[in-house]
N, C-alpha and C positions, 0 to 999 in steps of 0.2 A: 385689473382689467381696465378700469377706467381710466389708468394714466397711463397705461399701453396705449388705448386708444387715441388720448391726446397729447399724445407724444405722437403718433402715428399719422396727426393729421398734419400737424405741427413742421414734421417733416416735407412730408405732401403738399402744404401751402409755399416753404421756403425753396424746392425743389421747380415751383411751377414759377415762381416770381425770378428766379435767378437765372430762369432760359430765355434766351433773347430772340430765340425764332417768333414771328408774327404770326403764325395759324395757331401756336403753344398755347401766347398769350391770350389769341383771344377768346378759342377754346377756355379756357382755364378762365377767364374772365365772367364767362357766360354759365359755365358749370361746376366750378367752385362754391357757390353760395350755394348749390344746392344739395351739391354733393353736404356742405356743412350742415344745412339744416336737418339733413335726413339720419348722418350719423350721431350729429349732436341729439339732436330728438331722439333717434332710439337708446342712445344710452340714457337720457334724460329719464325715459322710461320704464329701461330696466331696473333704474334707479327707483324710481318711485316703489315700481313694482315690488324689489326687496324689502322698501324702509314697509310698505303698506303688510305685507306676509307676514313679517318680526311683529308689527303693533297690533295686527288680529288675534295674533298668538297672546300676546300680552291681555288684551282686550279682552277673549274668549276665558282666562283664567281669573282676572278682574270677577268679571261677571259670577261665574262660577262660585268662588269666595265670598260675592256682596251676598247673594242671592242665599248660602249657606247662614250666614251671618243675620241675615232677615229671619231664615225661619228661628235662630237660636237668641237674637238680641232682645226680644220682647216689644221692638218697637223703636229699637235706639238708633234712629237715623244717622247723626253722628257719626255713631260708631260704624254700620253700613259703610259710610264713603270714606273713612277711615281705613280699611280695610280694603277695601276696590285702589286705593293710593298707597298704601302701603305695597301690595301685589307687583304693580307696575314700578313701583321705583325698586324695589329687589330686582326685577327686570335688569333694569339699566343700568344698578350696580353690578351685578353679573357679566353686563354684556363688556361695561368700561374695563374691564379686566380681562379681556380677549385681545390679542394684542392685532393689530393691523385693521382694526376695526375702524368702518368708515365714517365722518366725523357728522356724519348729519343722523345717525342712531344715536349720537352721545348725548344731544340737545334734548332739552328738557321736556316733557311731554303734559299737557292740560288733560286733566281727566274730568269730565262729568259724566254725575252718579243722576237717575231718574230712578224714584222707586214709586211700585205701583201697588200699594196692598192689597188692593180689589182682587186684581189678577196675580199677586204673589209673583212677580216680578223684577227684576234689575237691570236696566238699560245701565250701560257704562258705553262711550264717546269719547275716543283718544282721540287728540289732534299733539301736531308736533309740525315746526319747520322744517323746509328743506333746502339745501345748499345750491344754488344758480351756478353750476357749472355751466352750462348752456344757456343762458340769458337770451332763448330767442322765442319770437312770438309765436303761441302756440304752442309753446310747451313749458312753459313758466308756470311755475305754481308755488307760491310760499308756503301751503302750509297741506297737511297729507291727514286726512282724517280715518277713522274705521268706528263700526260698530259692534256691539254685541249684547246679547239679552239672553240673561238665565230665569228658568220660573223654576217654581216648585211643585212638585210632580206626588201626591200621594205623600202618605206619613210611616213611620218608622217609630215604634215604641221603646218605652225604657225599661233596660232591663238591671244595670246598674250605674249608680251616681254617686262618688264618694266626695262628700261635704269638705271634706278639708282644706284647708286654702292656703295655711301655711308654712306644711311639711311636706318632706317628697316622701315617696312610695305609699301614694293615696290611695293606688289602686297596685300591688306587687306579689306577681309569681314570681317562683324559684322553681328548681332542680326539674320534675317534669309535670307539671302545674299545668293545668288545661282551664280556660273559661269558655265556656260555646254558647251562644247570646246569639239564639237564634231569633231570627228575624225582627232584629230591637239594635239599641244603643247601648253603649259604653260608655259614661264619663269620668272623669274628674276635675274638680275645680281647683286643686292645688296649681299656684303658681310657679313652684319649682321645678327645677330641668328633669328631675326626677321623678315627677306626677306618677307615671305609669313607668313601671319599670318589669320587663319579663326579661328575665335571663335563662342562663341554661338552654334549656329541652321546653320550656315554657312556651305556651303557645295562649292568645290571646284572638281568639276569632268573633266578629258580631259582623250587623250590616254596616255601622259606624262607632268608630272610635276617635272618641275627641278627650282631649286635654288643655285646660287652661295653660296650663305652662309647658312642658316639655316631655320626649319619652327616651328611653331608654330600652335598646333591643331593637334588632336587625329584623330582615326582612323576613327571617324564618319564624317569628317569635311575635308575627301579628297577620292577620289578616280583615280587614287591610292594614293596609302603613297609617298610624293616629296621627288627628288632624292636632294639628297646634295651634296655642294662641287662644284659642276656643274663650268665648266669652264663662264667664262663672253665672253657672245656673244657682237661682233659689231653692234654697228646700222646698220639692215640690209636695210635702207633705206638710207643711210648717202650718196651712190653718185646721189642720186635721184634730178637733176636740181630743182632751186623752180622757181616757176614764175615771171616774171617780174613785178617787181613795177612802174608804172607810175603815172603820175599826178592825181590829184583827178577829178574823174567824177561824184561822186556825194557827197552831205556835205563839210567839210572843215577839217580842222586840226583843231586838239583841242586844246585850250587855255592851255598852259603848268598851268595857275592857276586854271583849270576846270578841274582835268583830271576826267573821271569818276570811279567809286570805286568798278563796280562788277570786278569779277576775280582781287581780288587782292590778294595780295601772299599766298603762301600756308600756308607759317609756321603760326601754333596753331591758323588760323582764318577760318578752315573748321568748326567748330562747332558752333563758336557765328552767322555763316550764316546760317548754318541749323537750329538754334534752328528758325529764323524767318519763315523757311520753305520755303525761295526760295534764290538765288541770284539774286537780282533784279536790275536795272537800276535805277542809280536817275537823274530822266529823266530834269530837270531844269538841269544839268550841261551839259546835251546832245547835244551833236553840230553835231551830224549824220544827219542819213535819217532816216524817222518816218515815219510808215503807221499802221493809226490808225480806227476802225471800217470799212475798205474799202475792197472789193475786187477787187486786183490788179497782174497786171505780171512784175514783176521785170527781169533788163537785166543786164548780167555781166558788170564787172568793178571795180575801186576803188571805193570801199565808204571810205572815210577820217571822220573819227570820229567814224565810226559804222555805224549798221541799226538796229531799234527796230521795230518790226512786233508786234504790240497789241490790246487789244482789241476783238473783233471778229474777226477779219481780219481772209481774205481768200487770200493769197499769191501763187503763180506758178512763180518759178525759170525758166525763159528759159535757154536752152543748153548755156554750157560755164564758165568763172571763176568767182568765187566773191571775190577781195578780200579786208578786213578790216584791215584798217591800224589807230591805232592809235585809237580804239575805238571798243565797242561790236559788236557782232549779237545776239540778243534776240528774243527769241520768246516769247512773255507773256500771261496774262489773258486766252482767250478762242480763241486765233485764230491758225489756220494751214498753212502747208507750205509742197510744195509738187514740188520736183525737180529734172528731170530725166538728167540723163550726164548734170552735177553740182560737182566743185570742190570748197570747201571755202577753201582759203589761210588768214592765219593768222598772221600779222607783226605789230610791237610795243606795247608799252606800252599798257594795257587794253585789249587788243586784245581779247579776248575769248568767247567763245558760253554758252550761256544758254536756254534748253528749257523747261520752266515749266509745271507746273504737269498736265493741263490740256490743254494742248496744245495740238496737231494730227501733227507727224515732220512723212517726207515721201521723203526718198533722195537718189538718187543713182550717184555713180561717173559716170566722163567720161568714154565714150569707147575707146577716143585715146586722141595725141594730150600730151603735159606736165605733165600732173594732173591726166594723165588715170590709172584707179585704185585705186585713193586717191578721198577720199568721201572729206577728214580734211588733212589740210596740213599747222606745224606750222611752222615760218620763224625759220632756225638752229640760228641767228645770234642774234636771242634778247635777251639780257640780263634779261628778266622779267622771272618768273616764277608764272604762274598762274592757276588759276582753269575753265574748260571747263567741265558744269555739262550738264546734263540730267536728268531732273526731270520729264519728261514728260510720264505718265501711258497709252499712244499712238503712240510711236517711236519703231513699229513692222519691217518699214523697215529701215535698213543702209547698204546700197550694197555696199561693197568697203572697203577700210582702210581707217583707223583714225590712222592718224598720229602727234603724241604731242612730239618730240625729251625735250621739256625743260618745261612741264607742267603735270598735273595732270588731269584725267580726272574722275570726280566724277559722281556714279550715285546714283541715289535714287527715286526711284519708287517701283510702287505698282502692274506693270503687267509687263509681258516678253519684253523683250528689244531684238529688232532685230530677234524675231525670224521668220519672215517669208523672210527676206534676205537670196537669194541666197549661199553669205558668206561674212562674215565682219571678219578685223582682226584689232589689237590694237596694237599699238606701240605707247608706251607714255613714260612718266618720270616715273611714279606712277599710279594705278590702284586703284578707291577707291569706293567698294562698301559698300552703308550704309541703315541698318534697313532691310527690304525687296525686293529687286529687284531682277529678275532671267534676267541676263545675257546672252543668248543664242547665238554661236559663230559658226555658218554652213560653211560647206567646198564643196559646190555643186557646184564645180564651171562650170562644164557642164551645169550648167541650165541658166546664163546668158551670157552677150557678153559682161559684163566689165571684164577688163583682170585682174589677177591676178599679183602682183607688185614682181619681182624677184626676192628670197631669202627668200620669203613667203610660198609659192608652195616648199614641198619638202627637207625642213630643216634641221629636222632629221630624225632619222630612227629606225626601229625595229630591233631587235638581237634576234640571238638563238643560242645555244648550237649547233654546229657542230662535236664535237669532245670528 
């Protein structure tokens, strides 16, 4: 359009100067510059007009990003305007790859970043040159500026954050895998392209899904579409004290040549377990506590080797800690387990939960006290890496956090998982849902009196355009 038009005047000009009639000339003498001024001007303007629309747009998502990156960086200014320039030049790479594209969008653009932590704010100010097609006074202008400002609007709780930073599928459904993380967050801090990955029928729904690195899975298989790039959160559990280990109060220490074989390490042995369709206990190497077709009440303490609950067994945790050192807690066959202000602490080799698929698991953390607010609490200091499943098609309640710093917590079931909990949140190594299981992650937390575990409550936060 613009070199129509200066072609057009171009013409116009050569046209008036080549006619030799006197009234032409002087006509054309006297209304020439004006006629120039007013078409060069209006295009001069529309001009502006386009490059100023393109860099609000840019501007408006800058903002958007810095402002996002404010509430999740901790402070990292830096990284903030890092992020606001990063945004804008993806811009421009984009646009230079458009073909006919005009050449005063191509130029290079100044971004400043204002950040206001009072008001939880992000001013971001583009400026960019402009090309002097029309060099006439009054409509000159070298350089085209815009603004824009994101705040933060109200917060948004966690519901899961998987630690891991440097393998993919930190956070991964299959086949038709449901997570619903109602009104909270989703993270992962893995930097792989692979972070989050939901395939199949999988579907991954919260208020916010963020990924340090990358995701995997189309539009039907999140809601929303996960944020990338996402800076890497800290264990927001990491100064949380763990309980005291004492001496064994119930079973013994396991024969370093017995040790038992469920939850053993993750790497490429999730499958040859599944394929048996359970992780199970091999129970002759067992040197725990065993309660087998009984209905009984169990009281906190060490168990040294584990505890296997099987059988039909009908189980009641009284109030207080359980914890397994050195061996499972399984729940098997057909029996249940039912445990109000109940924290299990998890330390050493073997250490890890399983409850199978026809079990009835029914558990709520402390209300105060060490443990308050942790349902699952593994030791930070083992060196093991292991698997704590849930296979169980009747574990409707888990009030409280499930806490795995250096494990995986696999599930695999056939009906909704946790969903009549108050709320439960998930802080593990790795999040592994497989085949069918829906996941359900409530944030009610007015409806019970276990407290909520600090850094849970309130994590991040919602944004909007203020500017």
């Amino acid at each position: 359009m613009l070199q129509f038009l200066t072609h057009h005047i171009k013409a116009l000009l050569h046209s008036f100067t080549a006619c030799r009639r006197g009234n032409i000339a002087i006509i054309t003498a006297l209304v020439f510059p004006v006629i120039f001024v007013v078409v060069g001007g209006g295009i001069e303007y529309g001009k502006i007009l386009n490059q100023k629309g393109k860099m609000q747009g840019y501007a408006d998502r800058a903002a958007v990003a810095a402002a996002k990156e404010l509430s999740l960086s901790q402070g990292d200014n830096a990284r903030i305007v890092a992020v606001a320039e990063a945004v804008v030049n993806e811009s421009l790479r984009a646009l230079k790859q458009i073909k006919n594209t005009a050449d005063f969008m191509l130029s290079d653009i100044i971004v400043k970043v204002k950040i206001n932590s009072e008001t939880n704010t992000v001013k971001v100010r583009l400026t960019q040159a402009t090309l002097e097609d029309f060099p006439v006074n009054g409509f000159e202008l070298e350089t085209v500026s815009v603004e824009a400002e994101a705040q933060i609007v109200g917060s948004l709780n966690l519901c899961v954050i998987a630690l891991e930073e440097k393998k993919g599928k930190a956070i991964f459904l299959e086949g038709n895998a449901k997570l619903t993380a109602r009104g909270c967050a989703v993270y992962s801090n893995s930097t792989k392209h692979d972070a989050i990955e939901a395939g199949d029928n999988a579907n991954l729904k919260a208020s916010l899904i963020c990924s340090a690195g990358g995701k995997i899975g189309g539009k039907g298989n999140y809601q929303p579409i996960p944020m990338t790039d996402c800076p890497i959160f800290e264990d927001p559990l990491i100064d949380r004290p763990a309980p005291f280990v004492g001496e064994c109060d119930y079973g013994k220490n396991v024969d370093e040549k017995k040790k038992i074989k469920t939850g053993v390490k993750i790497e490429n042995k999730v499958d040859s377990y599944l394929k048996r369709g359970e992780i199970k206990v091999e129970e002759k190497k067992f040197s725990g506590t065993e309660v087998r077709d009984d209905t009984k009440t169990l009281e906190p303490g060490v168990y040294c080797g584990g505890l296997i609950i099987a059988g039909t067994s009908k189980v009641t945790l009284n109030p207080g800690i359980y914890i397994f050192k050195n061996g499972p807690f399984a729940v098997q066959d057909n029996s249940s387990m039912h445990g109000e202000d109940v924290g299990l602490f998890f330390t050493g080799e073997t250490a890890a939960f399983s409850f199978e698929k026809n079990t009835i698991i029914d558990l709520s953390a402390p209300r105060d006290g060490i443990m308050a607010g942790l349902l699952v609490f593994e030791d930070r200091d083992t060196k093991w890496k292991g698997i704590h499943a849930i296979l169980s098609d009747n574990a409707r309640n888990l009030l409280g956090t499930i806490y795995l710093p250096k494990s995986t917590l696999l599930i695999d079931a056939d009906a909704p998982i946790a969903k009549d909990s108050a709320y439960t949140a998930v802080v593990v190594r790795s999040l592994n849902l497989r085949a069918g299981p829906h996941l359900i992650l409530n944030t009610r937390y007015s409806e019970t009196e276990v407290p909520v575990p600090s850094n849970i409550q309130g994590l991040s936060s919602n944004i909007r355009l203020t500017k």
